[in-house]
N, C-alpha and C positions, 0 to 999 in steps of 0.2 A: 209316356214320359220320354222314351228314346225320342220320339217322333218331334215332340218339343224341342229337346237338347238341340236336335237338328237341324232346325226351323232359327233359332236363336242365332248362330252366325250369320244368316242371311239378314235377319231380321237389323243385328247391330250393322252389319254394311250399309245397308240402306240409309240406317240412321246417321252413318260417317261420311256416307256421302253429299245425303239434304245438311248435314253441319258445312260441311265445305262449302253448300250451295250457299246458305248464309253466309259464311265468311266472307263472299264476293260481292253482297249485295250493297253493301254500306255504300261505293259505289253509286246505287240509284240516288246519292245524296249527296254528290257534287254537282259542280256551279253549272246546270241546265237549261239555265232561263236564257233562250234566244231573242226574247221579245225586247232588252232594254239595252242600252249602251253595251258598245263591243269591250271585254276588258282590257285595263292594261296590266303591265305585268305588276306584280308584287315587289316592293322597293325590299332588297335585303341584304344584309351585311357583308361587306368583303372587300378588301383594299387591291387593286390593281398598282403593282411597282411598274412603273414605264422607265427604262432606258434613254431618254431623250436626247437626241444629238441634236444640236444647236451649232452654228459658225460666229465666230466675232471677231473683230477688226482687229489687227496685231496691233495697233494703233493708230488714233481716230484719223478717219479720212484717207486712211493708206487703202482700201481696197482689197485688201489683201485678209484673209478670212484663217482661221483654223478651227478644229471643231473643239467640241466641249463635251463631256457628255454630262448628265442631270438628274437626278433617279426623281420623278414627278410620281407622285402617290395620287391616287383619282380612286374616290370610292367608285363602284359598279354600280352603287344603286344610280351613279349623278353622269354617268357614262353611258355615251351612244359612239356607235360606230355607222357611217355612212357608207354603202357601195355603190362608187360614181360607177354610171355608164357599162356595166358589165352585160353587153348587148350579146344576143346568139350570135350577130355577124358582124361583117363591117365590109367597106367596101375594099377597104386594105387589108390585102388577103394575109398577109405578115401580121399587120396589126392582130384579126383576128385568131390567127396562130395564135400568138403570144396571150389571148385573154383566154384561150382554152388551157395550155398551157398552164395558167397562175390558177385556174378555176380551181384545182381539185385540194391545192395547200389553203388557196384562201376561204374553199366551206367548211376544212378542219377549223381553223384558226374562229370564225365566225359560230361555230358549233361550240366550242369553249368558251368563245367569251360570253355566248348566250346563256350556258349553264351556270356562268359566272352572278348572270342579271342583268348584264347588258343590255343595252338598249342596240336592237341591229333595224338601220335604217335600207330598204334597198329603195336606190334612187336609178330606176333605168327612162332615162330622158324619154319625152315624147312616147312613150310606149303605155303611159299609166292608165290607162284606158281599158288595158286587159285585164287589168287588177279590179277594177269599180267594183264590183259587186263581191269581194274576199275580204272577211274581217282586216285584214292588214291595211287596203287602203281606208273600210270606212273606220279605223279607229285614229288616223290622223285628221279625217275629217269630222270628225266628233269631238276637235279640243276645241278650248274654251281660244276664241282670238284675243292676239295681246299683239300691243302697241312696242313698235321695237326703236329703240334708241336711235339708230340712222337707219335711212331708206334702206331698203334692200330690195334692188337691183334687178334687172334679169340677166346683166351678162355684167362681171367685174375684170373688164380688158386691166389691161397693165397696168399701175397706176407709179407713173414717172416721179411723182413725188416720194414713193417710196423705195421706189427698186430701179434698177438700172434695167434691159432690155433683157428678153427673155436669151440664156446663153447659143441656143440652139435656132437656127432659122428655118424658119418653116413657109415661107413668103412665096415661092415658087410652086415648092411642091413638100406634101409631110409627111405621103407614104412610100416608105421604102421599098416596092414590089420592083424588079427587073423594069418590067412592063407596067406602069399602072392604068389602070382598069375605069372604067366611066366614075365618074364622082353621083352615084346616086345609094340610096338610101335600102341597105340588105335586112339591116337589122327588125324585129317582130316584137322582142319581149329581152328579159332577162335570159342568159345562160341557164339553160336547164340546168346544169351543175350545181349550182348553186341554189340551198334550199330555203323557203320563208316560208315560214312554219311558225307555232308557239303564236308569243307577243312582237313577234314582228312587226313594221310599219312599212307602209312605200310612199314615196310621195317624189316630185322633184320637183317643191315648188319649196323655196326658200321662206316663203309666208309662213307655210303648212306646216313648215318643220319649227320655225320659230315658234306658232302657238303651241303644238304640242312640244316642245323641246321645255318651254317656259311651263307649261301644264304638266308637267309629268318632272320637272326638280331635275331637268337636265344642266349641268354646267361643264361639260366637260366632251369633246370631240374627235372622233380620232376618224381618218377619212380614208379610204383604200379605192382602187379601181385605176379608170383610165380616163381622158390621158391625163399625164402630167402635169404638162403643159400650157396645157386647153381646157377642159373641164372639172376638174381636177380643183385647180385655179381659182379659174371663171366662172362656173354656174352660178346658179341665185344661193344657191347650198355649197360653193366651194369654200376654198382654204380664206379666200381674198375676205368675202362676205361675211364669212362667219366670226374670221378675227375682227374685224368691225366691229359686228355684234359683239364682243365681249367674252366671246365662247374660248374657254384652255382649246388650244388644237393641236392634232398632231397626226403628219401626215406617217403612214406604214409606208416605208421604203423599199419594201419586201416583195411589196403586193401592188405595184402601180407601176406603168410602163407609159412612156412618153411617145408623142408622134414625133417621128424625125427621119428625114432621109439623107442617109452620109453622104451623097455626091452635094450636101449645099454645107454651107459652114457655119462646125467648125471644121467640118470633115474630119469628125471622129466615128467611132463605130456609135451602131443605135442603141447598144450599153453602153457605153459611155456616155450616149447622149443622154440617157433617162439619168444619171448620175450626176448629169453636170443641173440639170433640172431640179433635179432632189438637192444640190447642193444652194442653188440658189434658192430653194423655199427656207433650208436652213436660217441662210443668212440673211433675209428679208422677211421672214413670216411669222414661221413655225420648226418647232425643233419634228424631228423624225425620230419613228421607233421601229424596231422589226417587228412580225407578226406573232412569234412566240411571248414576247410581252402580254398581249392581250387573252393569254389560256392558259394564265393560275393566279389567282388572289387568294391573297393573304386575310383570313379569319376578321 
């Protein structure tokens, strides 16, 4: 009998242990199947407040602008977020400073608003190539194609009938280096820093983004990265293209830096220049929000 009694706590161990081992198994009964369409994320509840600042005319035709700000309510389920051009390098050694720099606040800011349900798009130009074979590129290439209201573009240059010249010139030269360096191509891939993970997408082809943007119940836009200016803007996925399409937009002011080099003008400094750049998307685009908008929705 003692021998029993003895045997029994070893005995119930065992058996609190194989319980535990069940309790992890359930596990073997989530979503496994590799073999069929990559998934997308689950559509679910939660109100993003965006701060939007906007410029408007002190009155019509004066040119003269002040800002506004807008509280824009954007479900998450209807919300994507784009990262232009967030390259490892660049050939503008400042320029590339400056994208290491923003890197580490804008994969916070990206990590919230994915827990949010966000839709987060990484868009690193010419480099999608790396991506082919990771669920993130083949799941924007697995949406259904849809016909978009107006063409979309591969580069949306300035467009004079709705904006006056961009504030900053860049005609000469855009990188601010002392010394600037051969104009050829550093950059490989995305910012290691920055991570795509989850229900991420990549693409940087404005078509791709359209079909799935329209296949997944996206209405709603908010864009971060580099430059300005320039891609930002212009791509087939920028600010220019996507307000066409019909899409809410809004550029993060926080998290995007402009090319410019102060010896050309206005000859102000290259914050100021990125300021004067974000002020004119205000005033001709799209309103602007900072980055802590996008990491906390409301129930």
């Amino acid at each position: 009998m003692k021998r029993i009694c003895m045997l029994f706590p070893a005995l119930l161990l065992v058996a609190l242990i194989g319980c535990a081992d069940v309790a992890r198994k359930p596990d073997e009964g989530c979503f496994r199947d590799d073999s069929g369409p990559v998934p997308n994320r689950p559509k679910v509840p939660g109100t993003l407040r965006l701060a939007g600042r906007s410029r408007v005319e002190t009155a019509p035709g004066s040119k003269q602008f002040k800002p506004v700000e807008k509280t824009l309510e954007w479900k998450a389920a209807e919300t994507a977020v784009i990262v232009c051009d967030m390259w490892d390098d660049h050939y503008c050694k400042s320029a590339a400073q400056r994208v290491g720099a923003m890197v580490p606040r804008m994969n916070e800011v990206l990590t919230a608003a994915r827990g949010h349900g966000v839709q987060i798009v990484h868009a690193p130009s010419d480099t999608i190539y790396i991506y082919a074979d990771t669920p993130y590129r083949k799941r924007v290439l697995e949406a259904k194609p849809a016909k978009p209201p107006v063409p979309i573009l591969g580069l949306c240059d300035c467009d004079l009938g709705k904006e006056p010249s961009l504030p900053v010139d860049v005609s000469k030269c855009a990188c601010d280096d002392p010394i600037v360096g051969s104009y050829v191509r550093r950059y490989s891939r995305q910012h290691a820093g920055l991570d795509i993970t989850g229900y991420d997408a990549v693409s940087d082809s404005g078509q791709e983004l359209y079909n799935f943007f329209t296949q997944e119940g996206v209405k709603n836009v908010a864009i971060m990265g580099v430059h300005t200016n320039m891609c930002v803007l212009a791509r087939s996925f920028g600010i220019r293209q996507l307000v066409r399409l019909g899409f809410n937009v809004v550029l993060v002011r926080d998290l995007t830096d402009a090319m410019y080099d102060p010896r050309q003008p206005p000859y102000v400094s290259h914050a100021r220049g990125t300021e004067l750049v974000v002020e004119h998307i205000e005033s001709y685009w799209c309103p602007s929000i900072l980055g802590k908008d996008l990491t906390t929705a409301q129930p």
